[in-house]
ChimeraX commands (.cxc) that place a marker at each C-alpha (Angstrom):
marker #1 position 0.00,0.00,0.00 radius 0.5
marker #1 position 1.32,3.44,-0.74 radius 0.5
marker #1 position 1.62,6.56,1.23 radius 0.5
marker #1 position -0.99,8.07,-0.41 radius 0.5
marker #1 position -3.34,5.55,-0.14 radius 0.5
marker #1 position -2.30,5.12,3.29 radius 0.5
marker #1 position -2.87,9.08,4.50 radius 0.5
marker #1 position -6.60,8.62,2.59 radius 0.5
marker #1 position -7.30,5.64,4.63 radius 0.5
marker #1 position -6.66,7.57,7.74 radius 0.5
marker #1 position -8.38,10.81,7.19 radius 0.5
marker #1 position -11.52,8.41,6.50 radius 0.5
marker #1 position -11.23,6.85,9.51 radius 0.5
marker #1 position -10.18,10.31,11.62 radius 0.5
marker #1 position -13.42,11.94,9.64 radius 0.5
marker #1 position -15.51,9.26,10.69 radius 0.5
marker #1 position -14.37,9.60,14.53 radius 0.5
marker #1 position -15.19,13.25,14.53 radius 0.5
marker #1 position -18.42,13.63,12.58 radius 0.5
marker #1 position -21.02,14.84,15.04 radius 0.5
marker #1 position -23.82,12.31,15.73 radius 0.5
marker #1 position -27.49,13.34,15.14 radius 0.5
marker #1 position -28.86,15.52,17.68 radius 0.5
marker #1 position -32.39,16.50,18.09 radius 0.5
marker #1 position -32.60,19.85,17.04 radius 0.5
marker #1 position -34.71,22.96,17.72 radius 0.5
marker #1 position -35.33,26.68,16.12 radius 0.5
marker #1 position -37.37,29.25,17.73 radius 0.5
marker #1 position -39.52,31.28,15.38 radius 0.5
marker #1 position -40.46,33.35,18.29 radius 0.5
marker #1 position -39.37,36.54,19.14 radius 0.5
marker #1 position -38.87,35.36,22.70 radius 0.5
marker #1 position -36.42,33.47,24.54 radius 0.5
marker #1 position -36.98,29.86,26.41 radius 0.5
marker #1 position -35.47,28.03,27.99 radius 0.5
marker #1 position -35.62,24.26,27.32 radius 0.5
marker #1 position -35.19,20.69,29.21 radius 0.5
marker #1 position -34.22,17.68,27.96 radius 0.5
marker #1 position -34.73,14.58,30.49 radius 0.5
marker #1 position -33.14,11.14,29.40 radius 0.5
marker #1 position -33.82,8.79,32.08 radius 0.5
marker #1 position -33.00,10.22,35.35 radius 0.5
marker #1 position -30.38,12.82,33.46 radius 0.5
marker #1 position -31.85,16.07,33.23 radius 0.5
marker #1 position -30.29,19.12,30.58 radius 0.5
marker #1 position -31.00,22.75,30.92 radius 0.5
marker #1 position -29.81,25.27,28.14 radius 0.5
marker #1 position -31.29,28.73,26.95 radius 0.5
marker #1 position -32.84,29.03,23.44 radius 0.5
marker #1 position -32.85,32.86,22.31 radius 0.5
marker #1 position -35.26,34.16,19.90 radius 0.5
marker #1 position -34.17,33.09,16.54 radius 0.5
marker #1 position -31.89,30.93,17.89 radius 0.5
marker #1 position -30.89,27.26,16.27 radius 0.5
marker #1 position -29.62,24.78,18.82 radius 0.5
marker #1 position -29.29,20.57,19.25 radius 0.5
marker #1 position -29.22,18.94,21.95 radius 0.5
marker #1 position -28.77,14.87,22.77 radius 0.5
marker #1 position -31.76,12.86,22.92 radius 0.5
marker #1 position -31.16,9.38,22.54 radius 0.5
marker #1 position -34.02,6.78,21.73 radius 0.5
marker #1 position -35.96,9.18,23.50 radius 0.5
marker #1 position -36.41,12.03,25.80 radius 0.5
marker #1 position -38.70,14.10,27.53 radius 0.5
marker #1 position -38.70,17.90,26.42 radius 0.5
marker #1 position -40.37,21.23,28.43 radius 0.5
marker #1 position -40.47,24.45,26.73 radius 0.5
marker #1 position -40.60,27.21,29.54 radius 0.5
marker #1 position -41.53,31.07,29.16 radius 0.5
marker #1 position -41.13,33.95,30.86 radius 0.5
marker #1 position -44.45,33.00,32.77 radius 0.5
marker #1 position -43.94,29.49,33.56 radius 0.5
marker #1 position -43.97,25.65,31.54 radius 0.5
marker #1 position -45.82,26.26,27.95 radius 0.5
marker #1 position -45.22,23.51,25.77 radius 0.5
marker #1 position -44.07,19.43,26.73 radius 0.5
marker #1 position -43.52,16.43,24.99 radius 0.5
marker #1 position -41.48,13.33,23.84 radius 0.5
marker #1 position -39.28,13.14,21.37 radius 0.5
marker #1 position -36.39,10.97,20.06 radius 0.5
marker #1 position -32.78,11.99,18.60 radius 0.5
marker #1 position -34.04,12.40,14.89 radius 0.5
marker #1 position -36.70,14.83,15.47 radius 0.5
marker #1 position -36.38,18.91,14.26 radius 0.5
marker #1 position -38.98,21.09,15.64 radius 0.5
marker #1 position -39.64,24.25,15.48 radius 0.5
marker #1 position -41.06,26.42,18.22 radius 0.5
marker #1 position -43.81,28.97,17.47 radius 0.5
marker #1 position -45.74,31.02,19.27 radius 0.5
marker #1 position -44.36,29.17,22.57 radius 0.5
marker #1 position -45.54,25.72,20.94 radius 0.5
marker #1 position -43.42,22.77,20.01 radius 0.5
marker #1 position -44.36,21.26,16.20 radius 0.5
marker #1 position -42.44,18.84,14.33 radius 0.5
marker #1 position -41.36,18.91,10.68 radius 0.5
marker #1 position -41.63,16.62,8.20 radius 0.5
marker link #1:1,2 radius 0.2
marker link #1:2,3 radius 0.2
marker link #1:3,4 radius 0.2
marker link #1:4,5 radius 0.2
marker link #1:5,6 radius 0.2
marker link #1:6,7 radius 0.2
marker link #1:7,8 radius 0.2
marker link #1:8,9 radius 0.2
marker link #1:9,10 radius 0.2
marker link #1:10,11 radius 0.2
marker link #1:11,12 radius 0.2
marker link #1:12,13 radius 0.2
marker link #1:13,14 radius 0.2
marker link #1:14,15 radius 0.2
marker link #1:15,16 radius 0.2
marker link #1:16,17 radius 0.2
marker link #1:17,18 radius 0.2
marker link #1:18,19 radius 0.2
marker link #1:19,20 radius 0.2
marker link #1:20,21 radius 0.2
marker link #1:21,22 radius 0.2
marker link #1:22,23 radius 0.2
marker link #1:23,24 radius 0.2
marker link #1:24,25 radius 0.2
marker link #1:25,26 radius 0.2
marker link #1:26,27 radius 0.2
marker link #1:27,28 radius 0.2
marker link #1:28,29 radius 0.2
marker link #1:29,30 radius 0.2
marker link #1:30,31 radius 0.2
marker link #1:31,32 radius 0.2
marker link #1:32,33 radius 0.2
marker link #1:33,34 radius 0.2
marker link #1:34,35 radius 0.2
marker link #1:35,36 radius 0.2
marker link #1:36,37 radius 0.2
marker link #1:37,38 radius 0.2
marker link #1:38,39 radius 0.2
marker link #1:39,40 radius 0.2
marker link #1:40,41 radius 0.2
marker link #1:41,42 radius 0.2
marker link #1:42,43 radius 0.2
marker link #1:43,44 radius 0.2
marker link #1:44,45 radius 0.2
marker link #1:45,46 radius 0.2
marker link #1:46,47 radius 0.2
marker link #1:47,48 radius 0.2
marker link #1:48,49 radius 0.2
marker link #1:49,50 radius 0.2
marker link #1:50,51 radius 0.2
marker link #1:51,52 radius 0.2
marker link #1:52,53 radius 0.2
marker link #1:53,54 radius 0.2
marker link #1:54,55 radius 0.2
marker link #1:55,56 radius 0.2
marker link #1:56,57 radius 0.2
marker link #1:57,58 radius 0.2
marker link #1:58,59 radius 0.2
marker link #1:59,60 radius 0.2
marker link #1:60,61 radius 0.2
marker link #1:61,62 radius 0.2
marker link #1:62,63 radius 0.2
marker link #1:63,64 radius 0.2
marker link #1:64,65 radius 0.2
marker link #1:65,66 radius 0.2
marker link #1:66,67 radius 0.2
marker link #1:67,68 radius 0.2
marker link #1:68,69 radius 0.2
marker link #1:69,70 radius 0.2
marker link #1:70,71 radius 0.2
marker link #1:71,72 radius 0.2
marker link #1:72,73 radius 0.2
marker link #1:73,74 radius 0.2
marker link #1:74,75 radius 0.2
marker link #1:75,76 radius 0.2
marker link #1:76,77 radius 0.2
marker link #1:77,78 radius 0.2
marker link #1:78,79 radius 0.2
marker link #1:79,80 radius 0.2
marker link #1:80,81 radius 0.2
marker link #1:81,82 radius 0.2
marker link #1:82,83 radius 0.2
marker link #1:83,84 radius 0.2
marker link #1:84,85 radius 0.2
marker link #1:85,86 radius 0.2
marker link #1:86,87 radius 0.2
marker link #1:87,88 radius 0.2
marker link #1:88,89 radius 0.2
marker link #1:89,90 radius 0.2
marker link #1:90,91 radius 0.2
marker link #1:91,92 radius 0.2
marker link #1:92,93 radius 0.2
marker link #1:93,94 radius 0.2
marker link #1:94,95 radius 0.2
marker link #1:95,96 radius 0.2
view
């Protein structure tokens, strides 16, 4: 095997080590921010989600997700590592 082939071989592999796994993902269409949680099992994952914003966040099989406002919980339900959704008008939908 050459040198060449060689370095190809291992950027393959080091590309395959590093490429991020899927992550369930959200974007808020609202002008407000949220904050969301993300419970998988007993673990429990707290992040802010500005107005506008895109974020991802692990999920697994499946996980539990809250949406909460300004005023309190507004949105909640399950999910699993695949799904995108979109926030809107402080309401979770999925997209196709």
């Amino acid at each position: 095997m050459n040198k060449t082939m060689q370095s190809g071989i291992a950027l393959t592999a080091l590309i395959g080590l590093t490429a991020p796994a899927a992550a369930l993902s959200f974007m808020n269409n609202d002008e407000a921010n949220y904050t969301v949680i993300v419970t998988i099992g007993e673990q429990q994952t707290e992040f802010a989600m500005d107005a506008g914003a895109t974020v991802q966040a692990a999920c697994g099989e499946s996980c539990s997700i809250v949406l909460i406002g300004p005023d309190g919980d507004l949105d909640q339900m399950d999910a699993v590592e695949a799904d995108q959704l979109i926030v809107t008008t402080g309401i979770f939908q999925k997209t196709e």
